[in-house]
N, C-alpha and C positions, 0 to 999 in steps of 0.2 A: 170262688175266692182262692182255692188254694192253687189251681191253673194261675191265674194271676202273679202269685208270691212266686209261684216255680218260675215263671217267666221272667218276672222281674233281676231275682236273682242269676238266673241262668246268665240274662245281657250284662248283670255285674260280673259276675264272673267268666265269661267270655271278653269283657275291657279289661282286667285285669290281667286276666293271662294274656291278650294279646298285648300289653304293657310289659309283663315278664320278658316275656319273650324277645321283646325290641330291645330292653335293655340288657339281657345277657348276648346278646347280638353285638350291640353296639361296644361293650366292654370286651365283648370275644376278640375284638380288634384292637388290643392293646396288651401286645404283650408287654410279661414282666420285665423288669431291671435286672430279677432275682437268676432269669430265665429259666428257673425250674418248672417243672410239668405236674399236671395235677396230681399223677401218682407218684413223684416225688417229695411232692407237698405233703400227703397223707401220710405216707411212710412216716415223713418226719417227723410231723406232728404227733403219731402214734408212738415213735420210738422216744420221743419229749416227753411224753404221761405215762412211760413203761409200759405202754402197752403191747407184745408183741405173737399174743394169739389170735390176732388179726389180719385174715389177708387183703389184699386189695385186688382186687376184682373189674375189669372190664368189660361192660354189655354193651347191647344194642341198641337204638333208640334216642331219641332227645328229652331229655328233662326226667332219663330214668336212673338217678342216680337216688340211692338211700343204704341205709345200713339196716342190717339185718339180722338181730340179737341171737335169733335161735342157732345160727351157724356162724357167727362171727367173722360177717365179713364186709368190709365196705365197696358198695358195686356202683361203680364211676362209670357213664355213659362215655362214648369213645373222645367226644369233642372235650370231655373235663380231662380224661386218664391223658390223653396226649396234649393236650392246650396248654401252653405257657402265657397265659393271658388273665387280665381279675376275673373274668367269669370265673376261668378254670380253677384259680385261687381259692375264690369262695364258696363254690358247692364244694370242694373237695375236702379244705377243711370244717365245712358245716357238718358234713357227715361223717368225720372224723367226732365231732364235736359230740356226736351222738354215740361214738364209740368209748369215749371218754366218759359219758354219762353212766353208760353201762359197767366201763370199770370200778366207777368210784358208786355204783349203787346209788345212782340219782332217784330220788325217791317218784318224781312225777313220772321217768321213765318206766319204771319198775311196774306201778298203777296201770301207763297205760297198755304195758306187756299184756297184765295179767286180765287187759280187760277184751283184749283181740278175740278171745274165742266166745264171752257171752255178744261182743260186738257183731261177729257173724252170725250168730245165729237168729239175733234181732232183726240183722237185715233181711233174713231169708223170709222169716215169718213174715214181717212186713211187706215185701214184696209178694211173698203168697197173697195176702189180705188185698194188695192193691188189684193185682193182676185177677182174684175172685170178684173184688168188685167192677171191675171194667166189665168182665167178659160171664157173669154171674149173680152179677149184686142183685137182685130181686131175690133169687136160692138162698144168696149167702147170709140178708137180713130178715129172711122169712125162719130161718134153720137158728139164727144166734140173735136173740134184743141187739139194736143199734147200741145201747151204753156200753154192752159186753164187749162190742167189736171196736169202738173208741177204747174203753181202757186198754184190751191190745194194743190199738194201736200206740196211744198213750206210752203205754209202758215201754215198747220197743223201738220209738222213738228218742223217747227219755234216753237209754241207753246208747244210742246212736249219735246225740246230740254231747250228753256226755264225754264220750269219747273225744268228739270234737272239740272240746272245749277244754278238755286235759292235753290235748295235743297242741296246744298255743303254747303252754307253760314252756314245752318240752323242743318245741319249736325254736323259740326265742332265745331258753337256755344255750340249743348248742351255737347259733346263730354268736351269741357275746362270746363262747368259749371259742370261734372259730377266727371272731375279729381281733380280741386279744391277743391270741397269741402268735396271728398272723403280722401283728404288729411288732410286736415285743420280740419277736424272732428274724425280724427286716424283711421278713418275706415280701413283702407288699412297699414301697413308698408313700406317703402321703395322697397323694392324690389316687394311685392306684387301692389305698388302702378307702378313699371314700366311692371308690366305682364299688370295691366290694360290698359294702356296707349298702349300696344301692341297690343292687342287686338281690340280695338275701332280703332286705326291706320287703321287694314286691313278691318276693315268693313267700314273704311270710302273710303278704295283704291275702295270698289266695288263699288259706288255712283260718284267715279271720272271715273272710265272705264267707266262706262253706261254715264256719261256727255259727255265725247270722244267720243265716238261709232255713240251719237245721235248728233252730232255737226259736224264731218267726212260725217255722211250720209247727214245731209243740205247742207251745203257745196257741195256734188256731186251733189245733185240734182238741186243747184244754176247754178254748173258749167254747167249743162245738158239744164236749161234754157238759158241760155246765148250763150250757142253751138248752140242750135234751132232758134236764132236769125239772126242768120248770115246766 
């Protein structure tokens, strides 16, 4: 059953990002009116909410743009940092958006900061328990009762699933603070300002599959402890 769920999800989430993907593609080919560039956008928008212990940063990679509390810095993939296009519009101020959360002490942001390090550590055990049971599980539930190794899993799920589901709030937040003010500041046009809005849509659908995916598999493995009860 839980092969299943994985699969299932996996194909959702594999049509959605290959959805993302076409759609910042297809908007990457419109540039602005405004003709500024995604790290001029950011700046902006940073120096608009006072913000200015912020740098902005350009990496490697496609769709690796995010902001990153601990060093304060917003790191714009190269096609957003030099794009004058709504793609580049929209990541750029979305993860502005997230810089902005952090100045003004956004309470979900804050939450899910503080929840990164019990979230890694979940995942590792978890992974420990999986990777024993593939290549061990006979050891692994001769040595621990099956209920014992479900509430682990249980519990370090919970907190993994958690995480994901405090990260929609936090998502979506900066997602409005990024449409807003992209508007309100002419950055974008009308219609350029609805590509953005399209865009960030589908990158926020892949933050909601993986909240499903990891909520679906607690959930079984709830219903699997409660079965072993009886």
């Amino acid at each position: 059953m839980i092969i299943v769920i994985a699969v299932v999800f996996m194909i959702i989430s594999y049509a959605v990002s290959n959805k993302l993907k076409k759609k910042f593609k297809k908007y990457s080919q419109t540039p602005l009116q405004s003709n500024l560039s995604g790290a001029e956008i950011a700046k902006l928008m940073l120096t608009d909410n006072g913000i200015y212990d912020v740098e902005i940063t350009c990496v490697q990679g496609k769709l690796t743009d995010h902001y990153n509390p601990s060093n304060k810095t917003v790191n714009l993939s190269e096609v957003v940092y030099h794009g004058r296009n709504a793609s580049a519009a929209a990541v750029a101020s979305h993860e502005c958006g997230h810089a902005v959360q952090h100045a003004t002490a956004y309470s979900m942001l804050a939450f899910r900061s503080a929840m990164v390090p019990i979230q890694n550590v979940s995942a590792k055990v978890l992974n420990f328990i999986v990777m024993a049971s593939l290549f061990g599980g006979m050891f692994l539930f001769q040595t621990f009762p099956m209920q014992s190794v479900l509430l682990i899993v249980i519990a370090t799920h919970g907190v993994i699933t958690l995480f994901s589901l405090v990260t929609l709030p936090v998502e979506f937040d900066a997602s409005n603070r990024a449409l807003t003010w992209i508007k309100q500041r002419n950055i974008v046009n009308l219609e350029e300002h609805d590509m953005a809005k399209d865009a960030l849509k589908w990158a926020a659908m892949t933050y909601i599959v993986a909240a499903l995916g990891s909520l679906v598999t607690l959930l079984y493995y709830v219903s699997l402890f409660l079965g072993s009860r009886d």
